[in-house]
C-alpha positions as CSV (number, residue, x, y, z in Angstrom):
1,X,-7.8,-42.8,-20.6
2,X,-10.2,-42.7,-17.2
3,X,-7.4,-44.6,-15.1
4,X,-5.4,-41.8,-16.9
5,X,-6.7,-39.2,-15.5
6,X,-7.6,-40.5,-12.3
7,X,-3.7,-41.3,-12.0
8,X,-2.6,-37.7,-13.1
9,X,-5.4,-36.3,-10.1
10,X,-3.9,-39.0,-7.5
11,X,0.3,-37.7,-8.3
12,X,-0.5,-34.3,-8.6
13,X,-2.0,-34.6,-5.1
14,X,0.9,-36.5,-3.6
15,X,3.2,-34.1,-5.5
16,X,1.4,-31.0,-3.7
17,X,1.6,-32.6,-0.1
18,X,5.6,-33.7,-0.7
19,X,6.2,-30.0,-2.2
20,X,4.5,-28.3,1.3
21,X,6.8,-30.5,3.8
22,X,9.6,-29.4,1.6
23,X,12.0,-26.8,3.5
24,X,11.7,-23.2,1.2
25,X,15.4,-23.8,-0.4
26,X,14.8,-27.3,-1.5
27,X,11.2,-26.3,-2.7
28,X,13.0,-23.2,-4.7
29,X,15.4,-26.1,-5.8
30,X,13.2,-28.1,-7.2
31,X,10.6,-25.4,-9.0
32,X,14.6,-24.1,-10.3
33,X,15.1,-27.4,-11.5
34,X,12.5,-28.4,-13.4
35,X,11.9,-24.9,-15.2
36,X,15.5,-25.2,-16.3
37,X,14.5,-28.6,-17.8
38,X,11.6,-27.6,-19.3
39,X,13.2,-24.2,-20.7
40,X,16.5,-26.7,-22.1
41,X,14.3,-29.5,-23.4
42,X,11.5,-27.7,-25.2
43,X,14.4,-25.6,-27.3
44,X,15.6,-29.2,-27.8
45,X,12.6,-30.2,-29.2
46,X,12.9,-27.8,-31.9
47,X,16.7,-28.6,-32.3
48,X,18.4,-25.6,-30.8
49,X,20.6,-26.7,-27.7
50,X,20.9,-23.5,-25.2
51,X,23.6,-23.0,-21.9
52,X,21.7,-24.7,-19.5
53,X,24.3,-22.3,-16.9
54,X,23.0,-19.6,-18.6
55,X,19.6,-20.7,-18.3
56,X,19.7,-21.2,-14.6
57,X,21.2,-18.0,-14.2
58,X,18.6,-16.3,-15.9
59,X,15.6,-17.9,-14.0
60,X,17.3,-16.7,-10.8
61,X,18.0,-13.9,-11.8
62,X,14.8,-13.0,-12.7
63,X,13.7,-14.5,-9.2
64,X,15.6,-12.2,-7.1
65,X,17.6,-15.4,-6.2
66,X,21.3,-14.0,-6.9
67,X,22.6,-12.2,-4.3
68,X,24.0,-10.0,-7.2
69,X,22.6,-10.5,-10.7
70,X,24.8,-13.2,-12.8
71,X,25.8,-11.8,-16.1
72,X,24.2,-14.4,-18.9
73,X,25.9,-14.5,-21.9
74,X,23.6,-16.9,-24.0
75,X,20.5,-14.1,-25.1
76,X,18.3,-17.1,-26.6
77,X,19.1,-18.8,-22.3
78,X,17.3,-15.4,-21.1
79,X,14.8,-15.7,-23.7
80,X,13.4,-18.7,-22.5
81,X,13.7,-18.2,-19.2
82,X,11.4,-14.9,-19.3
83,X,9.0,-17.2,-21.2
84,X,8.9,-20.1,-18.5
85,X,8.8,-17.8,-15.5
86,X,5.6,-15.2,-17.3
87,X,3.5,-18.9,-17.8
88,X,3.9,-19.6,-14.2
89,X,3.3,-15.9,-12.9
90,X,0.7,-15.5,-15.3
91,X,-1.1,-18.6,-15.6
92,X,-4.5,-17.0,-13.9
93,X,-5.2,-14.4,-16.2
94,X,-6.9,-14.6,-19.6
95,X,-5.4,-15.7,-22.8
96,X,-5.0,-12.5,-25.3
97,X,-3.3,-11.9,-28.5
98,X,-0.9,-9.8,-26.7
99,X,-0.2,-12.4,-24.3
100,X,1.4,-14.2,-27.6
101,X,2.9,-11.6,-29.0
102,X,4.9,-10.6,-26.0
103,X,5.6,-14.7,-25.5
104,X,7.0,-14.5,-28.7
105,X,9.3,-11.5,-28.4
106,X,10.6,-12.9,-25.7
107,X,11.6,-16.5,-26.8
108,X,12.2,-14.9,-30.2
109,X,14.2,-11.6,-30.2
110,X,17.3,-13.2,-29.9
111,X,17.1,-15.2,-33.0
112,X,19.8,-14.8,-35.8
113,X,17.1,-14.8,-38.6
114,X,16.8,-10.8,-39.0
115,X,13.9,-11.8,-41.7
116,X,11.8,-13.4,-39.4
117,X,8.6,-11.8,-38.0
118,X,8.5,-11.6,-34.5
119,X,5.5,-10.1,-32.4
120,X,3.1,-11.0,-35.0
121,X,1.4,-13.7,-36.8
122,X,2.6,-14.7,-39.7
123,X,2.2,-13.3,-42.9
124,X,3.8,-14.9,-45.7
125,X,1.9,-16.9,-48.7
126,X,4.3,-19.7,-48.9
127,X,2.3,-23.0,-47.1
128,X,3.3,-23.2,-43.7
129,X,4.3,-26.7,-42.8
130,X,5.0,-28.1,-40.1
131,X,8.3,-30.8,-39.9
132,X,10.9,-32.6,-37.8
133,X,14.5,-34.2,-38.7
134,X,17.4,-32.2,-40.3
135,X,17.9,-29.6,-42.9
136,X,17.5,-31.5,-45.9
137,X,15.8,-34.4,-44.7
138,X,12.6,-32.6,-43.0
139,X,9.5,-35.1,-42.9
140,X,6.5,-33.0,-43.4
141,X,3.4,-33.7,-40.8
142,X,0.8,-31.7,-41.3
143,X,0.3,-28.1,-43.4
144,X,-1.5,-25.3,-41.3
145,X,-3.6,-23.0,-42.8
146,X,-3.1,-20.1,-45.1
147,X,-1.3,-16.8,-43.7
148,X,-4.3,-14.7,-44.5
149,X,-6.6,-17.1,-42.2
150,X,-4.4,-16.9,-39.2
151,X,-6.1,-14.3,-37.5
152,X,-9.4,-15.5,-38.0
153,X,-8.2,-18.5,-36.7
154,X,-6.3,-17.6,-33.6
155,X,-9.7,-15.1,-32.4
156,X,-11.5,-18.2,-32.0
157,X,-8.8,-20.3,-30.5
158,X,-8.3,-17.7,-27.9
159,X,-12.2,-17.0,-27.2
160,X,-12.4,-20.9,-27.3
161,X,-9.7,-21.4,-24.7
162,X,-11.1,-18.7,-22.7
163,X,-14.7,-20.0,-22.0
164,X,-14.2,-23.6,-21.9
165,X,-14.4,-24.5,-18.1
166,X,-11.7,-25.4,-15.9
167,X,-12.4,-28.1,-14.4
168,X,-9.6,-29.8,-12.6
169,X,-10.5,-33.3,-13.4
170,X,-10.9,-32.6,-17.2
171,X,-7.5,-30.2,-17.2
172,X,-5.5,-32.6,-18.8
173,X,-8.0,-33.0,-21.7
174,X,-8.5,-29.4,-22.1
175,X,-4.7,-29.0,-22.1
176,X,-4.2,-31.7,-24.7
177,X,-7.1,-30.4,-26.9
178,X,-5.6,-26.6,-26.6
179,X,-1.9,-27.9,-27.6
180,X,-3.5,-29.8,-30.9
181,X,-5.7,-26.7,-31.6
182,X,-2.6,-24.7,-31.7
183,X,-0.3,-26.4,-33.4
184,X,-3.0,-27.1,-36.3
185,X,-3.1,-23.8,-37.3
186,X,0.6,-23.0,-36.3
187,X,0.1,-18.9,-36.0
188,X,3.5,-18.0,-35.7
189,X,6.5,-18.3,-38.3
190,X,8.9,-19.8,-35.9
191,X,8.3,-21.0,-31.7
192,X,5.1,-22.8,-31.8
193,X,6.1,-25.9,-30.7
194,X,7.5,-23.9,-27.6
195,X,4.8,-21.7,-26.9
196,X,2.3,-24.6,-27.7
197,X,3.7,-26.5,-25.0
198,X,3.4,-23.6,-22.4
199,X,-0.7,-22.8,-23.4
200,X,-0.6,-26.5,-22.6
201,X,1.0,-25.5,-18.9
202,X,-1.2,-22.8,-18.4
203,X,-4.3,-25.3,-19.0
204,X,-3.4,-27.0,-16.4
205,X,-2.3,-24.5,-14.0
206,X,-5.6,-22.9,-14.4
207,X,-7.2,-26.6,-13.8
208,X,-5.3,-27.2,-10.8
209,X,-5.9,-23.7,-9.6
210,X,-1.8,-23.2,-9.1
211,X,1.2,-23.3,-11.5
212,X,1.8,-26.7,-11.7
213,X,5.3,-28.3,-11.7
214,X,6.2,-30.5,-14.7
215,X,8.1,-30.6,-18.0
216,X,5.8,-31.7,-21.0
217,X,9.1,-31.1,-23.1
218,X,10.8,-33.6,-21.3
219,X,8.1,-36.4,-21.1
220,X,8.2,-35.8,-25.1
221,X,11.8,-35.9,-25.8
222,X,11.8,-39.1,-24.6
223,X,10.2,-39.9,-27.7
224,X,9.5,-37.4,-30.4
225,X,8.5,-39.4,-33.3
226,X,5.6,-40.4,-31.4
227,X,4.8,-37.0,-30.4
228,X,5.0,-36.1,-33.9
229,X,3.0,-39.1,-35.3
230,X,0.2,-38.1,-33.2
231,X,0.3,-35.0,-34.1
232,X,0.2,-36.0,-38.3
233,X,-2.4,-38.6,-37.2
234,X,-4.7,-36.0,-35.1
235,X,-4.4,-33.3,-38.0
236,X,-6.2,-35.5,-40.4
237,X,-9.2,-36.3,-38.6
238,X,-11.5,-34.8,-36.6
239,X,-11.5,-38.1,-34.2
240,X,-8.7,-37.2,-31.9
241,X,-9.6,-39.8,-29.3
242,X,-6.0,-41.2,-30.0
243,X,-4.3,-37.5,-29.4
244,X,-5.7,-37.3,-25.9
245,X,-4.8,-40.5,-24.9
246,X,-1.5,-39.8,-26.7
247,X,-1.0,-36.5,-24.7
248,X,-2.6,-36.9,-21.1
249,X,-0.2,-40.4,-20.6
250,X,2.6,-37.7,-21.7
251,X,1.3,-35.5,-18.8
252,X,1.2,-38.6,-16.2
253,X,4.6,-39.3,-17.4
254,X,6.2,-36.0,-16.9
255,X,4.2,-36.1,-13.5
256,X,6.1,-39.3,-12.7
257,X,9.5,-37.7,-13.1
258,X,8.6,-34.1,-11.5
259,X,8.2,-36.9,-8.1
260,X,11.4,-38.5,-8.7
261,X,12.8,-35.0,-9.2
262,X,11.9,-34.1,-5.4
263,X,12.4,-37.6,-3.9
264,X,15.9,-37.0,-5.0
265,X,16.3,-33.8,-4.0
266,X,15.0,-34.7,-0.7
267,X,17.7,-37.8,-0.7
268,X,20.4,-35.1,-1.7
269,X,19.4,-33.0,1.2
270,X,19.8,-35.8,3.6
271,X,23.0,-37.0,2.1
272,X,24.8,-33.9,2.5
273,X,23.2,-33.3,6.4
274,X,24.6,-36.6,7.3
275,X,28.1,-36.8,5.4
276,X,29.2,-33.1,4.2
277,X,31.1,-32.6,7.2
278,X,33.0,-35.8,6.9
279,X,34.2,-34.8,3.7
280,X,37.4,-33.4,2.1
281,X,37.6,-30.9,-0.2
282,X,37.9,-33.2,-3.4
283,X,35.4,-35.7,-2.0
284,X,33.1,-33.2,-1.7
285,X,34.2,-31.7,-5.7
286,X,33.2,-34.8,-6.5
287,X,30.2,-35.8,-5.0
288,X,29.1,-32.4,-5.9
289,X,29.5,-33.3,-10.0
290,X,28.0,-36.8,-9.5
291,X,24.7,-35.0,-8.0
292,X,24.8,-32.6,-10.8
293,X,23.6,-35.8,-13.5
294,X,20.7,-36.0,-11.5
295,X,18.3,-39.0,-11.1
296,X,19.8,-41.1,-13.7
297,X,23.1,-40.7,-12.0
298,X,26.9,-40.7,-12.4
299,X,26.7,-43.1,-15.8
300,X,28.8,-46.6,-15.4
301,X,29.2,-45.3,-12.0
302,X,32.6,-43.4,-10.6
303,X,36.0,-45.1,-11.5
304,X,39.3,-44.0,-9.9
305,X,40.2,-42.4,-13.3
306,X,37.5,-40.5,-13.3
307,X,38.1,-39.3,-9.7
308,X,41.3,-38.0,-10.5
309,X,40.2,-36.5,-13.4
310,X,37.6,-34.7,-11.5
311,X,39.6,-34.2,-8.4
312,X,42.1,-33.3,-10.0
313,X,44.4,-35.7,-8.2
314,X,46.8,-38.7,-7.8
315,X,45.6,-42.3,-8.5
316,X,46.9,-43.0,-4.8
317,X,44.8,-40.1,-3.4
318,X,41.6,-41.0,-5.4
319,X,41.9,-44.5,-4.1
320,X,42.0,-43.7,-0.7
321,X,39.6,-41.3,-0.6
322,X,36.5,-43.6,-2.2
323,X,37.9,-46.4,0.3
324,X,37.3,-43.5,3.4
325,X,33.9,-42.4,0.9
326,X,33.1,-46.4,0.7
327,X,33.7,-46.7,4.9
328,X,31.6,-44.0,6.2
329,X,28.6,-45.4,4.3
330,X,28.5,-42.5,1.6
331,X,29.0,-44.5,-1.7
332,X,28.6,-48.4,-2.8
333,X,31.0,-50.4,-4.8
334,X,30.1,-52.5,-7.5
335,X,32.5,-54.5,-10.1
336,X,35.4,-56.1,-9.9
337,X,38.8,-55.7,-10.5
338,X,39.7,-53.1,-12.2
339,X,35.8,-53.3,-13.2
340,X,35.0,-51.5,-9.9
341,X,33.0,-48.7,-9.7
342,X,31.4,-46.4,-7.4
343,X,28.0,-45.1,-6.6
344,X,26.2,-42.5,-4.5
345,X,24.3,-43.7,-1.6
346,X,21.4,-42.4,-1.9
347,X,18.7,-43.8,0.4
């Protein structure tokens, strides 16, 4: 876990000095970016799939990034959005019940259940348990304590995660410790995956003395039954030597793909200053959806088919515009035949 740590110290550095040389719109780009991701992934996590449009919208909206504000039809998008931008802005101050509370309004108050408590722990005497998979076919992990405990409970969490020093070095522990604390006794009827993961944030951001840029959510969709299997294993032992192991390599990894994330924004900013004006109006369409999948890229690559399906244009035009892409450099060709396919070029 030392190497760890000493790794997470090392990228968060590096990520600092790329994010200063960054110019202010591809630095907003990137912060937009990967609070999008966070806000889609962590709902994910939990199995509800919000617009991540709307989502985007929201977070720039709330930014003062829209010229005019965008109207955002997904309430749940907006929701989450409030959530991910109040962790950043807040990430200083104290930890309070009300800090919680208002956490859960917001991810909360566009929920469907009218039952459901929001604002408040929870309160009813059924056991609260905590489970992945689908309706029907829930695997049950762990079972948090009794309702009438919760308060008790969540007084010494918060004085707990209050006083324990911030040290930057030990910020991923602390982070990892106040995630499992949480989780275990589970105050809330619904959200405490999703607010459990931004206590988690604001660990660190108060470690690192600035809101740090990552997506936990998206480090552990990569593999939730492990996440979840550490969690059941953690919960029944007071030995969680495994947990933090478990949870700082999930921090290191999100690390790891918060500096892919700006390399290739930095690569997108230079593709565009050296080929946008060479470009026709369906090249550029395209090249413009291709960017949108990211780091992983345009899967399988671009075909003709697709072009003209994106372009919205003739199999002779698409043809002849990736050969005048493939001559000026901006794409490369792989495949044969009618197995040829195109790629960004992205250097």
């Amino acid at each position: 876990m030392y190497d760890s740590l000493f790794a997470i110290a090392e990228k968060t550095g590096l990520i600092s000095g790329k994010l200063s040389h960054l110019a202010v719109n591809l630095k907003d780009e990137a912060i937009i970016d990967l609070m999008v991701e966070e806000a889609v992934k962590t709902s994910e996590i939990e199995g509800e799939f919000i617009s991540r449009p709307d989502v985007r919208s929201s977070i720039k909206n709330t930014l003062g990034l829209n010229a005019e504000p965008v109207r955002v039809h997904d309430k749940r998008a907006r929701g989450v959005a409030e959530l991910m931008i109040d962790v950043r802005n807040s990430y200083e101050h104290i930890l309070t019940e009300e800090t919680l509370f208002n956490w859960h309004v917001m991810l909360l108050s566009a929920s469907p259940d009218r039952n459901l408590r929001i604002g408040c722990w929870r309160m009813h005497e059924e056991p609260m348990q905590i489970v992945s998979g689908h309706h029907g076919r829930w695997a049950v992990h762990y079972e948090a304590p009794p309702s009438k405990r919760v308060p008790d409970e969540m007084r010494q969490f918060i004085a707990w995660f209050n006083h324990v020093p911030h040290k930057a070095q030990l910020g991923p522990v602390r982070a990892a410790i106040a995630h499992l604390y949480f989780e275990s006794i589970h105050p809330f009827e619904d959200g405490n995956g999703r607010i459990g993961r931004a206590i988690a944030e604001k660990a660190l951001s108060q470690s690192a003395g600035y809101p740090v840029l990552l997506s936990l959510s998206q480090a552990i969709e990569e593999d939730k039954k492990a996440y979840y299997a550490a969690l059941k294993q953690a919960s029944l032992s007071n030995n969680i030597t495994n947990w933090l192991c478990y949870f700082v390599n999930i921090i290191l990894n999100a690390l790891i793909h918060v500096e892919k994330k700006i390399d290739f924004i930095l690569k997108k900013s230079v593709f565009f200053d050296k080929f946008e004006k060479q470009l026709n109006e369906r090249q550029l369409k395209v090249v413009r959806r291709m960017m949108q999948e990211g780091i992983k890229g345009f899967e399988g690559g671009i075909s003709a088919k697709k072009y003209m399906i994106i372009g919205q244009t003739s199999k002779a035009t698409a043809t002849r515009d990736l050969q005048e892409l493939l001559a000026i450099g901006a794409v490369r060709q792989f495949g044969e035949g009618r197995s040829v396919r195109y790629e960004l070029n992205l250097v």
